[in-house]
N, C-alpha and C positions, 0 to 999 in steps of 0.2 A: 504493500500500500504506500501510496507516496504520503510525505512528512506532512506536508502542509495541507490544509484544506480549503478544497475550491467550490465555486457556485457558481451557477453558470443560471440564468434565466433563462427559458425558452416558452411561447407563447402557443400551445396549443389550444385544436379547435376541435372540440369534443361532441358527441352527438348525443343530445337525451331525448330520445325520439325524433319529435318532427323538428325539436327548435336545440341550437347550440349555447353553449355557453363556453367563454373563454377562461382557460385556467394557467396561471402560471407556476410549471413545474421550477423548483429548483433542483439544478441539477449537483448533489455533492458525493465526490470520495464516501463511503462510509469508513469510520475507523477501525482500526484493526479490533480494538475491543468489542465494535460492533457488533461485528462478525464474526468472533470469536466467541459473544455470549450466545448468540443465533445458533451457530454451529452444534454449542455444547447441547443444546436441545432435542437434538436428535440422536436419538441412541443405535440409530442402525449405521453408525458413519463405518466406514471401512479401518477394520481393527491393523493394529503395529504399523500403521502410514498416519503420514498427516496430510491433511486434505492441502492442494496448490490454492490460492489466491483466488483464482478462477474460479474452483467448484465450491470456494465457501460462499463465495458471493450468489452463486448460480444456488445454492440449497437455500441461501438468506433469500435471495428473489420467490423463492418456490414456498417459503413458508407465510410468505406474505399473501396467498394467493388461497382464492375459495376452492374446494372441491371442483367444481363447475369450471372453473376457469382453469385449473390442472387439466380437467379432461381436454381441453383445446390447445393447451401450448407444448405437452407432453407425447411422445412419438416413439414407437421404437429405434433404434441407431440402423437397425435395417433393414427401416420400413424402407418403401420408393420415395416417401414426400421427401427424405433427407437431399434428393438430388433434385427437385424441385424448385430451383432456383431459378430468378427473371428480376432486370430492373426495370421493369416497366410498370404504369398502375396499372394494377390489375387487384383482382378479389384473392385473397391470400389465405392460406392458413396460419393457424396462428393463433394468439393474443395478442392487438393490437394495443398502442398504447390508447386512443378511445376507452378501451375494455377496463382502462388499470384506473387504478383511486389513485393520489397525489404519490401516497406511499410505493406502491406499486410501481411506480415508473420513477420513481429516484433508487429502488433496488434495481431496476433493470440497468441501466444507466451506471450503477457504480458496477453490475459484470461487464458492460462494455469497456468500462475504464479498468479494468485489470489484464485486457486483450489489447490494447489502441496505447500508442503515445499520447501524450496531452495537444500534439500537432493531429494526431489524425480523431480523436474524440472531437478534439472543437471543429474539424471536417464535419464531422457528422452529425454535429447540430446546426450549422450552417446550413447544411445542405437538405435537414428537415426543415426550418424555415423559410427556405425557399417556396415551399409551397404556396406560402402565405402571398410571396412575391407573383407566381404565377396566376394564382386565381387574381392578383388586380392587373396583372399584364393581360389577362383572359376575357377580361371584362366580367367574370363570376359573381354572384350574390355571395354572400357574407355565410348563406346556409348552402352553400353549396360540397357536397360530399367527394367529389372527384378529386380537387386539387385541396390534401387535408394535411396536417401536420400529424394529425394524429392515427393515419392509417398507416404506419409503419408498425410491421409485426415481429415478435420471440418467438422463437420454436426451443425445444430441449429436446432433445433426442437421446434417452435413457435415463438415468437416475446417477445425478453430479455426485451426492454424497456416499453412494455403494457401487456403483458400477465401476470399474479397471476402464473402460471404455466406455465413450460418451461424448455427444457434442453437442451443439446449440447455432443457431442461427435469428440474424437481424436483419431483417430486409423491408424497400419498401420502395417506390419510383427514386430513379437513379441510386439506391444505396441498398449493398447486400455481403455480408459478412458468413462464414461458413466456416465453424469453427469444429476441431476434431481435436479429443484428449484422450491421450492412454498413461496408465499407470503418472496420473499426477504432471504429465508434461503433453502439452501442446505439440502436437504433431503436426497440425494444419491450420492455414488461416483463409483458405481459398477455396472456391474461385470467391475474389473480392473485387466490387463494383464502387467505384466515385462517378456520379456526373453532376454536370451543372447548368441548368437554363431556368434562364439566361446567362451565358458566361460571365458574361458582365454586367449586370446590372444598367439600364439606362437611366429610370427616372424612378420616380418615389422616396420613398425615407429610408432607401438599401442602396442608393444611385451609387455605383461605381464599384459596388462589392463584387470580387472577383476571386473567388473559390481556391480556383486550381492553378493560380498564377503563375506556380513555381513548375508546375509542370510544361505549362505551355511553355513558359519566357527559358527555361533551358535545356527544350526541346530543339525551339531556334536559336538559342546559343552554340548548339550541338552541331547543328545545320549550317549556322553560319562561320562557323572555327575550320571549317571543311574546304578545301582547296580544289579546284576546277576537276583535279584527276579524283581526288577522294569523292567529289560530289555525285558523279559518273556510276559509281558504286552504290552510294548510297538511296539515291533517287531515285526510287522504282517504277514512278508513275508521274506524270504531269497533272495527274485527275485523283483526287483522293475517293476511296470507298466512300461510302455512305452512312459506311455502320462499322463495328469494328469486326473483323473477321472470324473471329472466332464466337462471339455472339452469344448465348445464355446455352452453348453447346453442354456436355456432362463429359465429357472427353473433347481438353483442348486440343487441334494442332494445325498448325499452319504447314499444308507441306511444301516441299522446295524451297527453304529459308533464303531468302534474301538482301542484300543489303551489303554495307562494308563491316568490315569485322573488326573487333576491338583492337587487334594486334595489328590494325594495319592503320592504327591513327597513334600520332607522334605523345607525346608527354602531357604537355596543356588539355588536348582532346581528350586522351584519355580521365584528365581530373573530372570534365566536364562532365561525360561520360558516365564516371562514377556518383558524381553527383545527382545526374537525370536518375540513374540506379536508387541512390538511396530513398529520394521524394517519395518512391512507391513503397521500397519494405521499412521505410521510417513511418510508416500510417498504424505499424505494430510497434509492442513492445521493446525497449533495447535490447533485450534477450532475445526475443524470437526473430527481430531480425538479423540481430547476429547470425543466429544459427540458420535463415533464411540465405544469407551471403555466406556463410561457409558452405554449404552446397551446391551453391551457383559457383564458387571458387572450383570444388574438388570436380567439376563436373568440366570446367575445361573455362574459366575467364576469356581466354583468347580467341574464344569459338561464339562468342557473344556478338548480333548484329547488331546494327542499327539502320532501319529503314524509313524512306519519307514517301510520302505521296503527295501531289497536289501545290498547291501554292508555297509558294517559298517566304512571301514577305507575313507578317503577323497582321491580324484587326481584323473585324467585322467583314463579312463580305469575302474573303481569302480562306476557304473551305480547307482544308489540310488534315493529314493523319502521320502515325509516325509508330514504329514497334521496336521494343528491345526482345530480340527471340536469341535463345542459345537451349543447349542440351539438356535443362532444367528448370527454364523457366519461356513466359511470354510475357512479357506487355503491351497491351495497344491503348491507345491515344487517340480519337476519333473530334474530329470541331469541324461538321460540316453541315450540319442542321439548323435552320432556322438563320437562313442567311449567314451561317458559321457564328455562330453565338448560344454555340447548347452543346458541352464538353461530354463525352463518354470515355471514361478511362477500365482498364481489369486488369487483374493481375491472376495468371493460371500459373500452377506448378503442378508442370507435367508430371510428374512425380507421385507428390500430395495431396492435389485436389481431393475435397472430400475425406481427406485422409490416407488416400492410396489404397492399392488392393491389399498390402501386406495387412492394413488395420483391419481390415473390413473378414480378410484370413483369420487375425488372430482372431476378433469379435464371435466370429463361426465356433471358431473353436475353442474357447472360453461357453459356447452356450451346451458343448457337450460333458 
């Protein structure tokens, strides 16, 4: 748990029948003692272990919650729904935060803050906010259901406090998290979704608010550090996709990788490079991305591309995509919607996702 304690406001829009009402969640850390007196309440925790950070928070969220509302967010680990992932609105399973009382969703919230840096957590309050942006860029009524802050939904997929194997997901338009635990360590955090629309903000009381900035601005740093022969390589297209490639698939892969390769950009590029790297697996924990770039390391650094599509110069109107693919991981980059002002970013680990088949083996064989 981190030292200090944060709050964070966020404005959702709730539904009690036909008519809303506005609630403001605060968003805080719980304390370790918090969670530690929650914990000791259940007598079925997993004997001679101590539970990770994660799962005490994921039992603290679950005891906060009615019967009723267990039967909805609770899943087998392998059931199909676990692979059931999309960033788009749509009707979901789940327990939305709508569904949760104040309490409710400030325990949901401190398990996302035991998975996320404090850079990729305040991501993803921004990017529930946005909603609120949308339905006045939409022209929407105030009661309007579609564009909601509050229809982003929790899954749990097994039981945090007994199960060796177990995972949870967060999902809801542009944002989805897909989390897999074995024996008390995080094995997976993917496939994971950020997007943003409007990229930028134009007008209102959010004008200028720009999400993913670091992603785009050293994208084209990456693009522009690139020398007429190195360009040649990396520029796959004059036309960028639509959408990002690999798409809300359940097995990522881009085949025929293309693009210049890491080992074939000089010293400057490559810092660049590393840097565009980390914006993505810095959206997790300092641990798990560690261990996220030690197996992008061991799998072959040098084998890592970088590929562009579409327009070269940055702004509105300048449609562009752009992917870092190598032997264990992908990222794509997509800003071509909405007049290029509506971001889609993922990150798949080939490997990983969902937790890999090795987890999903041992799970099998753990249930005999």
């Amino acid at each position: 748990m981190v030292g200090k304690q944060q709050a964070e406001s966020v404005t959702f829009t709730r539904m009690n029948r036909i008519c809303y009402k506005q609630v403001v969640i605060l968003f805080a850390l719980l304390s370790q003692s918090f969670l530690s007196c929650h914990s000791q309440t259940n007598t079925k925790l997993r004997q001679n272990t101590s539970l990770s950070e994660m799962a005490k928070a994921a039992d603290v969220f679950l005891q906060t919650l009615s019967e009723k509302q267990k039967t909805k967010i609770q899943f087998g680990f392998n059931e199909e729904e676990r692979y059931n992932w999309h960033y788009i609105p749509r009707s979901r399973k789940g327990l939305t935060l709508n569904e949760m009382n104040d309490q409710q969703v400030k325990a949901a919230f401190a398990l996302l803050h035991t998975a996320l840096s404090d850079t990729g957590f305040n991501k993803v309050n921004s990017i529930i906010q946005l909603e609120n942006v949308l339905r006045e860029v939409e022209s929407r009524s105030s009661t309007d259901t579609y564009r909601n802050p509050g229809n982003y939904s929790f899954s749990i997929f097994g039981h945090p406090a007994t199960d060796k194997i177990w995972g949870w997901r967060l999902e809801g338009h542009h944002l989805s998290f897909n989390f897999s635990s074995e024996d008390n360590r995080v094995v997976s955090g993917t496939p994971s979704f950020f997007g943003s629309n409007p990229a930028v903000v134009l007008s209102g009381s959010e004008k200028g608010k720009y999400i993913l900035k670091d992603e785009a601005e050293l994208g084209f740093a990456l693009l522009h550090s690139l020398t007429k022969e190195q360009s040649k390589k990396a520029i796959i297209s004059d036309e960028a996709p639509g959408e990002i490639l690999t798409a809300a698939s359940r097995n990522a892969m881009i085949n025929d990788p293309k693009g210049i390769l890491f080992k074939e950009l000089d010293g400057a590029q490559k810092k660049i490079f590393l840097q565009l790297l980390s914006i993505y697996i810095h959206r997790y924990t300092k641990l798990f991305a560690e261990g996220m770039m030690k197996e992008i390391e061991e799998a072959g650094l040098n084998d890592l591309r970088f590929a562009w599509a579409g327009d070269q110069q940055p702004g509105i109107g300048h449609p562009h995509y752009y992917r870092i693919q190598g032997p264990a991981i992908i990222i794509e980059y997509d800003n071509t919607q909405n007049n290029a002002n509506h971001i889609h970013t993922v990150i798949r680990d080939l490997k990983n996702d969902f937790g890999g088949d090795e987890l999903l083996k041992h799970y099998k064989n753990d249930q005999h």
